[in-house]
C-alpha positions as CSV (number, residue, x, y, z in Angstrom):
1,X,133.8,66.6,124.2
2,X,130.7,66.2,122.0
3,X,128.9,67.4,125.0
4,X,131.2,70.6,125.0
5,X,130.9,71.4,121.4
6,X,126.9,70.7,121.3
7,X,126.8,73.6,123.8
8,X,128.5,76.2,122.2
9,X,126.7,75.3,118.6
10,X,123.5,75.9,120.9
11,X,125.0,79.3,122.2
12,X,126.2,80.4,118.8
13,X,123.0,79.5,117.4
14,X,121.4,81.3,120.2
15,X,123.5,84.3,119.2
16,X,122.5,84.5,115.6
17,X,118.6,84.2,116.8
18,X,119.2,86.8,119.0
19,X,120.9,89.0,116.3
20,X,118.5,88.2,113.6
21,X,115.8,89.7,116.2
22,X,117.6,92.8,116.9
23,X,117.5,93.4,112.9
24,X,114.3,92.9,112.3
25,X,113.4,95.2,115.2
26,X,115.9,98.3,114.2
27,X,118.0,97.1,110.7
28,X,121.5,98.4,110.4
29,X,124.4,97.7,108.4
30,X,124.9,95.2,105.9
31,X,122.8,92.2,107.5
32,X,120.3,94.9,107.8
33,X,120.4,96.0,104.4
34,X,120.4,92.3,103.1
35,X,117.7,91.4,105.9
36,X,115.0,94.2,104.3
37,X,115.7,92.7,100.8
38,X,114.4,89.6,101.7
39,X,111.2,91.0,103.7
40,X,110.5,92.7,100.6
41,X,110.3,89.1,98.5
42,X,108.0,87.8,101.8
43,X,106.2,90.9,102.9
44,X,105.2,92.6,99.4
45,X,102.4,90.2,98.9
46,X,100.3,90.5,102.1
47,X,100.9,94.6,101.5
48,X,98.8,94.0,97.9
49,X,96.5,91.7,99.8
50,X,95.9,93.9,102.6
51,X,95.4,97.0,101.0
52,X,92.3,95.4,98.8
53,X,90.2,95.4,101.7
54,X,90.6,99.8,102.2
55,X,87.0,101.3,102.1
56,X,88.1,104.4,100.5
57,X,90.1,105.4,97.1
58,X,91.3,108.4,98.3
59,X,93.4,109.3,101.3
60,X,94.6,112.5,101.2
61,X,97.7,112.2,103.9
62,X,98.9,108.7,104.6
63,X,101.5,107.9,107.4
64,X,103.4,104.1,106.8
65,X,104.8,103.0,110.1
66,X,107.9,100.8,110.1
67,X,108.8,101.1,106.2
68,X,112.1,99.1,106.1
69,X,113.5,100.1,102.6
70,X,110.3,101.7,101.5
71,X,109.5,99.3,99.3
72,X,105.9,98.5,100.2
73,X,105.7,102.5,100.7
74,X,106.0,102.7,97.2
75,X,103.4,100.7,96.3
76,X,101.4,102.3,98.8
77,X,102.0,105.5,96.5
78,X,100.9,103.8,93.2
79,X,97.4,102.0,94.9
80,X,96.7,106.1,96.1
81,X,99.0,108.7,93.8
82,X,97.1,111.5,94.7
83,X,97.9,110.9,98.4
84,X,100.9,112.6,100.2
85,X,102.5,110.4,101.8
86,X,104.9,109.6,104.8
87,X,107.3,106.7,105.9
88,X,108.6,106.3,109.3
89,X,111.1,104.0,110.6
90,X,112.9,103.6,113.8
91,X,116.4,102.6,112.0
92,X,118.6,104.9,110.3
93,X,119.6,102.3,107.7
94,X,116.1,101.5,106.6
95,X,115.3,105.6,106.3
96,X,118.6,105.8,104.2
97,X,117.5,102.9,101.8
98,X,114.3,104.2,101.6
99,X,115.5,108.1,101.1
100,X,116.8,107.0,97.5
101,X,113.4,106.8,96.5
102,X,112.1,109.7,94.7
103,X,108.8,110.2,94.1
104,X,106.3,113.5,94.2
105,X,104.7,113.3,97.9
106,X,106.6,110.8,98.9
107,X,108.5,111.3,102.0
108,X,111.1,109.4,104.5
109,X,111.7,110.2,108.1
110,X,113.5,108.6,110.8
111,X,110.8,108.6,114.1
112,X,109.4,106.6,116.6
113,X,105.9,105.8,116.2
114,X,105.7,106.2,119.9
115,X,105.9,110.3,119.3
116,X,105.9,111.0,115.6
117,X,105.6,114.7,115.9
118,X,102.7,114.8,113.4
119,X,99.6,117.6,114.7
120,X,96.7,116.5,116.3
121,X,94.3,114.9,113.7
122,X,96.3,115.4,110.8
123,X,96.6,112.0,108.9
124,X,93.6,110.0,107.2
125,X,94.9,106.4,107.2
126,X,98.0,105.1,108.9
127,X,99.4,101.7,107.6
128,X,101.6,99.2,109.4
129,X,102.9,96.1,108.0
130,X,104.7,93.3,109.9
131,X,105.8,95.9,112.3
132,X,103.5,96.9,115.4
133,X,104.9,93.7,117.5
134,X,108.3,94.9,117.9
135,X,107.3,98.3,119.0
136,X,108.7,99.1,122.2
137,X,105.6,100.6,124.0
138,X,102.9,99.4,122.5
139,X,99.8,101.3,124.4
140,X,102.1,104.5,124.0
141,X,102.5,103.9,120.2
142,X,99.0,103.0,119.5
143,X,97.5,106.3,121.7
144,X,99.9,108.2,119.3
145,X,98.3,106.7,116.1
146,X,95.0,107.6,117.8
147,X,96.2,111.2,118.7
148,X,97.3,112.2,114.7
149,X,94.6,110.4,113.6
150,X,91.5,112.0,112.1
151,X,88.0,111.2,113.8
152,X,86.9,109.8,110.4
153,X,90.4,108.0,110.0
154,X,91.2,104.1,109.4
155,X,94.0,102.4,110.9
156,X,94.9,99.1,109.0
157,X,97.5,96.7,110.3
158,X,98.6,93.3,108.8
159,X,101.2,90.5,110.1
160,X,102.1,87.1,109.6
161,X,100.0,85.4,112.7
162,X,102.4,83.0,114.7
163,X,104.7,86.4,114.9
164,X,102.0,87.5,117.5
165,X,102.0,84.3,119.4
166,X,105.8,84.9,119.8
167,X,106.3,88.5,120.6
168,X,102.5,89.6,121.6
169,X,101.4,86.4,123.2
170,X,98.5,88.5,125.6
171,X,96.9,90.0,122.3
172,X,97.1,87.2,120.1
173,X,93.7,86.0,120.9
174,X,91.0,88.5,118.7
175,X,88.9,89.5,121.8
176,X,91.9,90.6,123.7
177,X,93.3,92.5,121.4
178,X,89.9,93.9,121.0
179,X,89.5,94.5,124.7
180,X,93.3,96.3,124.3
181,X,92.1,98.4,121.6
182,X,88.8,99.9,123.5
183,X,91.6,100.4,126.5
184,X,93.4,102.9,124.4
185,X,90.6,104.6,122.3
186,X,90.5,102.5,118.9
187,X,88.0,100.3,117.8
188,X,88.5,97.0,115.7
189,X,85.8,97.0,113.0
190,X,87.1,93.5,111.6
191,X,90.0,91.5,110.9
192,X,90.5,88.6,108.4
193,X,93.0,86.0,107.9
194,X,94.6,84.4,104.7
195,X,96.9,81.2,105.1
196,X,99.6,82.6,107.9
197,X,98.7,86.5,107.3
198,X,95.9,88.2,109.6
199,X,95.0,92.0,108.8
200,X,92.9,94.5,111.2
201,X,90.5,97.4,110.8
202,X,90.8,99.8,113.0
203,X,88.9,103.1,113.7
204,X,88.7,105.8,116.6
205,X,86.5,104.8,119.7
């Protein structure tokens, strides 16, 4: 009996994992809603820290991939309030959250970074925080950064580390990811890593 009822606290527990996954990928209802609450408390400080190493103070369209509740968007608004800038998300319940913001040039959409329907060479710097490892396609989604980004562009990602060892296991490692990049017309200019967080550089090949 203990046997029997070890098991299925392993497969429930199994379950929730497996839930918790699916939200963080695409949010949605309630759990979602709470879920994004909490990345904000977790997430918000590797946004300020990442941001610090931008070469520019001006960036006169800015696209923000995988926004959740638009939280980090805004502050992405305030570091640059002269920009115009965009939000994408994959989940409907994040856009909605995040569509209660209102703020001049400040905009939400619900699109997959995989074909954003943005023109060629239209965007200046394209953020992405905690996000790029649970996009589907991940050449597809990084040769559309590369196609709506300008030649002179910057594309700056930053993530909590072990997340890559779990879900992008074959680009953990710096030169492989490197090696990835060059196969899909980017170039990593540098990276840099504080405690658990590791950001990235990136600029057209």
């Amino acid at each position: 009996m203990i046997y029997i009822i070890g098991f299925i606290c392993f497969l429930l527990l199994m379950l929730l994992f497996s839930r918790l996954i699916q939200q963080s990928k695409n949010p949605s209802g309630f759990l979602g809603k709470r879920m994004m609450k909490l990345w904000n408390r977790a997430y918000l400080p590797m946004f300020v820290w990442a941001i610090r190493y931008l070469d520019r103070t001006s960036y006169p369209a800015i696209l923000d991939v995988g926004v959740g509740n638009g939280r980090s968007t805004i502050l992405l608004k305030k570091t640059f309030p002269q920009s115009t800038i965009t939000g994408i998300d994959i989940s409907d319940t994040a856009i909605a959250q995040a569509k209660q913001i209102e703020m001049t040039n400040l905009n939400f959409e619900r699109r997959d970074v995989r074909e954003t329907g943005f023109s060629d060479e239209s965007v200046d710097l394209i953020t992405a925080f905690q996000t790029h490892f649970h996009w589907q396609d991940l050449e597809a989604s990084f040769m559309e950064l590369r196609r709506i980004l300008k030649s002179d562009g910057m594309l700056l990602l930053a993530c909590e580390y072990n997340k890559l060892s779990y879900f992008l296991p074959e680009v953990q490692n710096e030169e492989a990811f490197r090696r990835f990049l060059l196969s899909v017309g980017f170039e990593l200019i540098t990276s840099q890593r504080k405690g658990s967080w590791i950001l990235y550089k990136i600029i057209k090949h």
